[in-house]
C-alpha positions as a LaTeX table, in Angstrom:
\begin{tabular}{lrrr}
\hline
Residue & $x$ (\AA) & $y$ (\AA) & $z$ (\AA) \\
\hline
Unk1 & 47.02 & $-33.70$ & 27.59 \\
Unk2 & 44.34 & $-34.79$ & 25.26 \\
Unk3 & 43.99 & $-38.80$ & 25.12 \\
Unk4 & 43.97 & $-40.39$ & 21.68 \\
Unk5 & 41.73 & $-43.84$ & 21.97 \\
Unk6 & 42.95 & $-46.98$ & 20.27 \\
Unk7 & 40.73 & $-48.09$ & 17.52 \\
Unk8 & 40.68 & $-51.95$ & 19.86 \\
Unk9 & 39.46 & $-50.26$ & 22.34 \\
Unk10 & 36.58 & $-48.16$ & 20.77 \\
Unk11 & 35.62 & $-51.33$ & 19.29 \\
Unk12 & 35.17 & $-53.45$ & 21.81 \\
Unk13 & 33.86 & $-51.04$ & 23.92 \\
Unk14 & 30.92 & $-50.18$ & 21.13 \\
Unk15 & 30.81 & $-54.28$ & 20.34 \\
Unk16 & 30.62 & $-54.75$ & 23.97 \\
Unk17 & 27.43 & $-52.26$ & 24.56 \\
Unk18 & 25.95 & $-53.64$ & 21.64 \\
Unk19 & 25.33 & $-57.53$ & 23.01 \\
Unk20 & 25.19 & $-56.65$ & 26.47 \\
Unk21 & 22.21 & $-54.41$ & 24.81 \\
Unk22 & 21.04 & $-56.34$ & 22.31 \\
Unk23 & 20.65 & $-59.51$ & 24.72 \\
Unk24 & 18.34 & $-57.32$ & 27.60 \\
Unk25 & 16.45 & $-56.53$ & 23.82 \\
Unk26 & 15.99 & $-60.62$ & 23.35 \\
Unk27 & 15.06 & $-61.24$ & 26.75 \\
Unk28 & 12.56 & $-58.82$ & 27.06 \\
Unk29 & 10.71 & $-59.78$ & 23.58 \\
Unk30 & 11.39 & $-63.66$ & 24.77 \\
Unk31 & 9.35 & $-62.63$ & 28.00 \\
Unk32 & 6.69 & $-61.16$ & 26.66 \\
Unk33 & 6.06 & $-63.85$ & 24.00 \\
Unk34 & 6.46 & $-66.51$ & 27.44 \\
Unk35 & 3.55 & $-63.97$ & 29.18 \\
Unk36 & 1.40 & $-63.74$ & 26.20 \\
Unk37 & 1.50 & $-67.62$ & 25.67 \\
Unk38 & 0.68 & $-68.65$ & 28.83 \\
Unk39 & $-1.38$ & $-65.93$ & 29.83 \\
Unk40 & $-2.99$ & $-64.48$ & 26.40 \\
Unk41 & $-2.11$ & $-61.54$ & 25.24 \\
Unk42 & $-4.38$ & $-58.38$ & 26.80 \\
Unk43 & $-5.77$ & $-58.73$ & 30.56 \\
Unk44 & $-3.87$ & $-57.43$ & 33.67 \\
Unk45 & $-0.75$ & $-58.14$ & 32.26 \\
Unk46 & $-1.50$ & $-56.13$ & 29.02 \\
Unk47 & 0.53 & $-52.61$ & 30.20 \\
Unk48 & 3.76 & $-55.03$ & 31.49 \\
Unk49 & 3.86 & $-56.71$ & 28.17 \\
Unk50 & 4.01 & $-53.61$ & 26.40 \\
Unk51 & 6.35 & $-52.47$ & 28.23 \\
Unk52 & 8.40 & $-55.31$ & 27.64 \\
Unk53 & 8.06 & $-55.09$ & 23.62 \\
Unk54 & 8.55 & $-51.52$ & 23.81 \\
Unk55 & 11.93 & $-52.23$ & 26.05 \\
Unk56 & 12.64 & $-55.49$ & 23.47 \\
Unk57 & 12.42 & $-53.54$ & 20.30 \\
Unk58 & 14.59 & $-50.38$ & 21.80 \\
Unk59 & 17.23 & $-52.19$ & 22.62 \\
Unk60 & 17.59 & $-54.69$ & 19.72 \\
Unk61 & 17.51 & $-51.18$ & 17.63 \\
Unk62 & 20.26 & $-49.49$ & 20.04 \\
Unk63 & 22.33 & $-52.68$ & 19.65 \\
Unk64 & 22.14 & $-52.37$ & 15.77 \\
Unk65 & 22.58 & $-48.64$ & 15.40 \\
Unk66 & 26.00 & $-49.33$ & 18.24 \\
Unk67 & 27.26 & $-52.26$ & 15.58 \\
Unk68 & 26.86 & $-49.96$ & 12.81 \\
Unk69 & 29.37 & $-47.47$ & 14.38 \\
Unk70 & 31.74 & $-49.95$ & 14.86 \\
Unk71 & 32.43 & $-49.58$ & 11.29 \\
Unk72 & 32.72 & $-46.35$ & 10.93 \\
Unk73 & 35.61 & $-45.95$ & 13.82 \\
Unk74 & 38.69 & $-44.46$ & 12.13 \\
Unk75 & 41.91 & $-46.36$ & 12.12 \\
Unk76 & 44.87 & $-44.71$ & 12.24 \\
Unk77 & 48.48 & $-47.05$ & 12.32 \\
Unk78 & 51.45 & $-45.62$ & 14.28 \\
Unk79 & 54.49 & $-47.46$ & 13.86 \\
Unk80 & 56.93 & $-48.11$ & 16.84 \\
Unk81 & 60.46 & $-46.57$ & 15.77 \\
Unk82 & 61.94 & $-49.26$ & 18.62 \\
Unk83 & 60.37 & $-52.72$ & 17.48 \\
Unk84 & 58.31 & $-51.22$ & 14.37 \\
Unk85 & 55.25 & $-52.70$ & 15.75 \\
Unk86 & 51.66 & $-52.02$ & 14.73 \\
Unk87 & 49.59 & $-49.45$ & 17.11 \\
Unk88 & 45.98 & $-48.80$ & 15.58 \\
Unk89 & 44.78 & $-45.26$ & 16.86 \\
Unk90 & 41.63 & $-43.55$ & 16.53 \\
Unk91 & 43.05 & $-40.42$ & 14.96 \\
Unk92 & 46.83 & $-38.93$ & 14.38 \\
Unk93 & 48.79 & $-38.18$ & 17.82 \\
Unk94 & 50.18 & $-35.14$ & 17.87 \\
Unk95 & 51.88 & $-36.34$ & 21.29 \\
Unk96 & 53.97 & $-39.35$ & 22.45 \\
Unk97 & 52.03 & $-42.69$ & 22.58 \\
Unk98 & 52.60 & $-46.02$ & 24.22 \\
Unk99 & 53.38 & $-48.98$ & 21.91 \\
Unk100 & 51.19 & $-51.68$ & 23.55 \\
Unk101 & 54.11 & $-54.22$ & 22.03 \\
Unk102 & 57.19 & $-52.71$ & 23.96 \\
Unk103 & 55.63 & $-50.31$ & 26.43 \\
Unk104 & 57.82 & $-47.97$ & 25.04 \\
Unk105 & 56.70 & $-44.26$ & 24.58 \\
Unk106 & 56.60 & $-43.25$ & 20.64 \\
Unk107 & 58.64 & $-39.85$ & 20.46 \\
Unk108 & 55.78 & $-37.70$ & 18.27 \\
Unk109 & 56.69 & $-33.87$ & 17.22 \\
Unk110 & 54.11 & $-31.88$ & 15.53 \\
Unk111 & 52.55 & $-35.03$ & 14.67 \\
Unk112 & 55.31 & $-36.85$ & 13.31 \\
Unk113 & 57.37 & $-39.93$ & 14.34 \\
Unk114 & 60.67 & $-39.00$ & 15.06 \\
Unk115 & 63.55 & $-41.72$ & 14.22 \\
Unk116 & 65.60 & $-43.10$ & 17.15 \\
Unk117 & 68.78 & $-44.01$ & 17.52 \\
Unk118 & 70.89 & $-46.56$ & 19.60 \\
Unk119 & 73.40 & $-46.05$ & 21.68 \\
Unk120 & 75.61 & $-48.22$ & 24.69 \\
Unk121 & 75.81 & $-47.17$ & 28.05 \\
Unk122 & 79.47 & $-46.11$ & 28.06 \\
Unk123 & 79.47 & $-48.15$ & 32.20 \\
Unk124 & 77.26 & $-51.27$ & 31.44 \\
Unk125 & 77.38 & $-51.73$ & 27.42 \\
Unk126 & 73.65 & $-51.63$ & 27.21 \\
Unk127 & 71.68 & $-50.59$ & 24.32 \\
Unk128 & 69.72 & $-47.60$ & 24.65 \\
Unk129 & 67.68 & $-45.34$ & 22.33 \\
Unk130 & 67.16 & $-41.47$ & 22.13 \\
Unk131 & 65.70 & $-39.34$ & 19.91 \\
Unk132 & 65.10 & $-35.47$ & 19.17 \\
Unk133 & 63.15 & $-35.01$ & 22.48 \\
Unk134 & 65.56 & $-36.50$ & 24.49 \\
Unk135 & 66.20 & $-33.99$ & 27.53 \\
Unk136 & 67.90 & $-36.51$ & 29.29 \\
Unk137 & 69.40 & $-40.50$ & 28.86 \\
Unk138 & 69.33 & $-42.82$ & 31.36 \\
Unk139 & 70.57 & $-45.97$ & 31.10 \\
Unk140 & 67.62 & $-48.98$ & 30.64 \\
Unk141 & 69.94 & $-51.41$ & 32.62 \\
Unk142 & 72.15 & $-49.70$ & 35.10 \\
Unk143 & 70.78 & $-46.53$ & 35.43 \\
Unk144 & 73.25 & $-44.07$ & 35.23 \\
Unk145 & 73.06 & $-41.26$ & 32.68 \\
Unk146 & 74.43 & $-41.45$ & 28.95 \\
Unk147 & 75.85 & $-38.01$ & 27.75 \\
Unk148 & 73.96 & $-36.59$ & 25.63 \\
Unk149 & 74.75 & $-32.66$ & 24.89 \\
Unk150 & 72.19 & $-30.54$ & 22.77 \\
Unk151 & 72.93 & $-28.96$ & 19.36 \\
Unk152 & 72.88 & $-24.90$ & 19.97 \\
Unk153 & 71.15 & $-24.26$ & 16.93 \\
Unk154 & 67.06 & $-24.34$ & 18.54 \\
Unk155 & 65.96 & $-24.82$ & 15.03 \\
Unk156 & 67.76 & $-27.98$ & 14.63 \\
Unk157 & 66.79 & $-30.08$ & 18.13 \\
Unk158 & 68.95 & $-32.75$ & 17.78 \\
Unk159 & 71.66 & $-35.19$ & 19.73 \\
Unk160 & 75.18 & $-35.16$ & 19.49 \\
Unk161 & 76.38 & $-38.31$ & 22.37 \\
Unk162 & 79.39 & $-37.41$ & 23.59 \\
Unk163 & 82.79 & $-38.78$ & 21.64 \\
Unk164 & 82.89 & $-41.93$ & 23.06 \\
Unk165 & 79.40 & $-42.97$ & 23.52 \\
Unk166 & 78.54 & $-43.31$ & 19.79 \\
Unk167 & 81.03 & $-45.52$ & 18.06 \\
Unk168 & 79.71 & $-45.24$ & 14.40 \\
Unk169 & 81.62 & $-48.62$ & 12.84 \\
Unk170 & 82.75 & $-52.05$ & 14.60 \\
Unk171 & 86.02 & $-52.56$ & 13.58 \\
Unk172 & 88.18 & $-55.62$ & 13.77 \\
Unk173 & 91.29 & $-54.56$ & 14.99 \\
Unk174 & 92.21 & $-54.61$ & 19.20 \\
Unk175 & 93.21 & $-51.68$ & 20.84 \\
Unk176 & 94.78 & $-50.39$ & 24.06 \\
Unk177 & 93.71 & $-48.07$ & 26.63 \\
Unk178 & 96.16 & $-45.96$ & 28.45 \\
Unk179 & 95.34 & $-43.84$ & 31.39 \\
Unk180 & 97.25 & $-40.24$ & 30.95 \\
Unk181 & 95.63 & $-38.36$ & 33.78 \\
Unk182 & 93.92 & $-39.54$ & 36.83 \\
Unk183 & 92.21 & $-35.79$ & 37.16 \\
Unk184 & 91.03 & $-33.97$ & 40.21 \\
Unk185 & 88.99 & $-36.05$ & 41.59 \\
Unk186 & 90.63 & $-39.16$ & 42.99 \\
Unk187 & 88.05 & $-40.89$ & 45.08 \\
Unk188 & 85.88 & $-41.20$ & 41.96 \\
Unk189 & 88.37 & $-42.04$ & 39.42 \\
Unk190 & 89.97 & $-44.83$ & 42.33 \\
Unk191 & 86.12 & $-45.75$ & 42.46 \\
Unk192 & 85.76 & $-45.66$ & 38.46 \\
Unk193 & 89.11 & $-48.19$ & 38.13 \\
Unk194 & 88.26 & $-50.26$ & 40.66 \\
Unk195 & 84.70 & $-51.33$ & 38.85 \\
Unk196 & 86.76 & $-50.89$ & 35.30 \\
Unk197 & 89.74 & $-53.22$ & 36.10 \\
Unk198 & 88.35 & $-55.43$ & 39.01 \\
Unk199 & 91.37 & $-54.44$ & 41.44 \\
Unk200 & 91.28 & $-53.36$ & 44.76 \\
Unk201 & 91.93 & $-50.24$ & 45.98 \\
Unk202 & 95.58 & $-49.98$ & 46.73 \\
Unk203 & 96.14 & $-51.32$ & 43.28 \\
Unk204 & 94.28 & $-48.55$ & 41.39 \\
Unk205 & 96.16 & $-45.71$ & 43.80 \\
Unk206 & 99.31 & $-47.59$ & 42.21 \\
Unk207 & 98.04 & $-46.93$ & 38.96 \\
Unk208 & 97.16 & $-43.24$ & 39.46 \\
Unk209 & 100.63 & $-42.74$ & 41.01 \\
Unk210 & 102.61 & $-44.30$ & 37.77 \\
Unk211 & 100.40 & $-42.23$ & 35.25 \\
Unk212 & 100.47 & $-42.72$ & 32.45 \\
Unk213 & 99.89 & $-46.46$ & 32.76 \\
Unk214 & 98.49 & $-49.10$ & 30.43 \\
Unk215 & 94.68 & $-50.20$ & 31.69 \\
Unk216 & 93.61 & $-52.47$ & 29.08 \\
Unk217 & 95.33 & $-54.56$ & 26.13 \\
Unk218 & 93.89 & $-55.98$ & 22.94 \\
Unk219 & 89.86 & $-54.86$ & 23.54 \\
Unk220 & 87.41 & $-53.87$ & 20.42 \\
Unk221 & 87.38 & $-49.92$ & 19.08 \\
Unk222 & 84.05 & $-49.75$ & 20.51 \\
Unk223 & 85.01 & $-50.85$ & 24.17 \\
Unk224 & 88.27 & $-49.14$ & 24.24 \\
Unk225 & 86.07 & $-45.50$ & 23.57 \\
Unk226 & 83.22 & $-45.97$ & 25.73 \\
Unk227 & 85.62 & $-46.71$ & 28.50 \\
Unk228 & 87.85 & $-44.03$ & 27.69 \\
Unk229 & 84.55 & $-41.57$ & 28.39 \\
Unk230 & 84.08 & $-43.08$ & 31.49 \\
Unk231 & 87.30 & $-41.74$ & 32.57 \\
Unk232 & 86.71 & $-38.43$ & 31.26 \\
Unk233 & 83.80 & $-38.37$ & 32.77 \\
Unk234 & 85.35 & $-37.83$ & 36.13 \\
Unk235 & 87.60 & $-35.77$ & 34.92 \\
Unk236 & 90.50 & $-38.10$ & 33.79 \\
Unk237 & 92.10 & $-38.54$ & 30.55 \\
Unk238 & 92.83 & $-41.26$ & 29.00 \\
Unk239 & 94.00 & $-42.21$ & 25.11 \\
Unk240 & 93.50 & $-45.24$ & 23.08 \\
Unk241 & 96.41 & $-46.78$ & 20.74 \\
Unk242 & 95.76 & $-49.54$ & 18.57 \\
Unk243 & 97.64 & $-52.67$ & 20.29 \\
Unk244 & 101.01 & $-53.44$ & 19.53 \\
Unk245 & 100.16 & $-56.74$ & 17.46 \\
Unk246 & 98.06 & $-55.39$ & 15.37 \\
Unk247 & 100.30 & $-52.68$ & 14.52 \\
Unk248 & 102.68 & $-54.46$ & 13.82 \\
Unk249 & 101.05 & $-56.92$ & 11.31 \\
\hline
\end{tabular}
């Protein structure tokens, strides 16, 4: 993987080599004008003050021809799709980059930015960001993975989260969530409930037993979904109704 220097970095590495430079350069000239003061100029000391005009003149030169390059250092700005800040590159990345703002890694394909987009952890309510590369989600607070299934067309690599996951419009009405199935596996959907609802464990094998059964009354759309694909993550089933109230208004 071929490394793409910032355009900070080149610079003060080149700015850098040209003081530490350009200061030996000064202190050499400023010792042989000290030498040939005090001791005249010629004598034993003639080859050593040579020398050190020789060594003076080199590097003040070096330390010029280094400043000069610092202008010609190409600047090319990459802009962070996750907090649009400002990362100056030496040349275009045809790779993923790291925005020194969020520490983030810049999805690049074929040497384009690729848009993200946000999703919430469907167990935590986090906010979390994928893009075409995406292989695989995990959540940035909890950990756990976010569904995300891959379109089968290869020409087309994008996401498609998982109904549930991506709730496209807040609305303002309150729903219900009702628990149809409890599914196959019981120890996880008992473990699932109990984290969901906040009960113990011989009140969520109540709840499986009396299926279906009411969970939740009078949460948002967007809660109501991503908790309903919890449950089918493990293999439950689940609906959500719009609440009663509502309805009836």
């Amino acid at each position: 993987m071929r490394k793409i220097e910032r355009a900070s970095d080149v610079i003060e590495i080149l700015g850098e080599r040209s003081i530490v430079t350009g200061i030996g350069g000064i202190g050499a000239l400023a010792i042989a004008a000290f030498a040939a003061k005090y001791q005249g100029v010629g004598g034993n000391y003639a080859p050593m003050q040579g020398i050190l005009v020789l060594a003076g003149i080199g590097g003040l030169g070096y330390a010029a021809f280094t400043a000069s390059k610092i202008r010609k250092v190409a600047a090319v700005t990459v802009v962070c799709p996750y907090c649009e800040g400002r990362n100056v590159l030496t040349e275009q990345p045809d790779e993923d980059v790291r925005c020194t703002t969020c520490q983030r890694m810049v999805p690049i394909l074929r040497g384009k930015i690729l848009a993200v987009e946000q999703v919430r952890c469907g167990y935590c309510n986090a906010l979390n960001y994928y893009s075409e590369k995406t292989e695989v989600l995990l959540c940035e607070e909890c950990n756990r993975e976010v569904p995300i299934s891959r379109d089968d067309d290869p020409s087309k690599p994008q996401k498609r989260l998982m109904p549930g996951f991506a709730v496209s419009s807040e609305e303002d009405s309150l729903y219900d969530l009702v628990l149809l199935n409890g599914g196959p596996k019981q120890e996880e959907m008992i473990d699932c409930l109990q984290h969901m609802l906040a009960l113990n464990r011989n009140q969520v094998k109540n709840i499986l037993s009396e299926t279906p059964a009411l969970l939740l009354t009078g949460i948002s759309h967007r809660k109501a979904e991503m908790l309903k694909a919890q449950i089918s993550m493990h293999d439950g089933e689940a609906r959500t109704d719009r609440s009663a109230e509502v309805a009836a208004v």
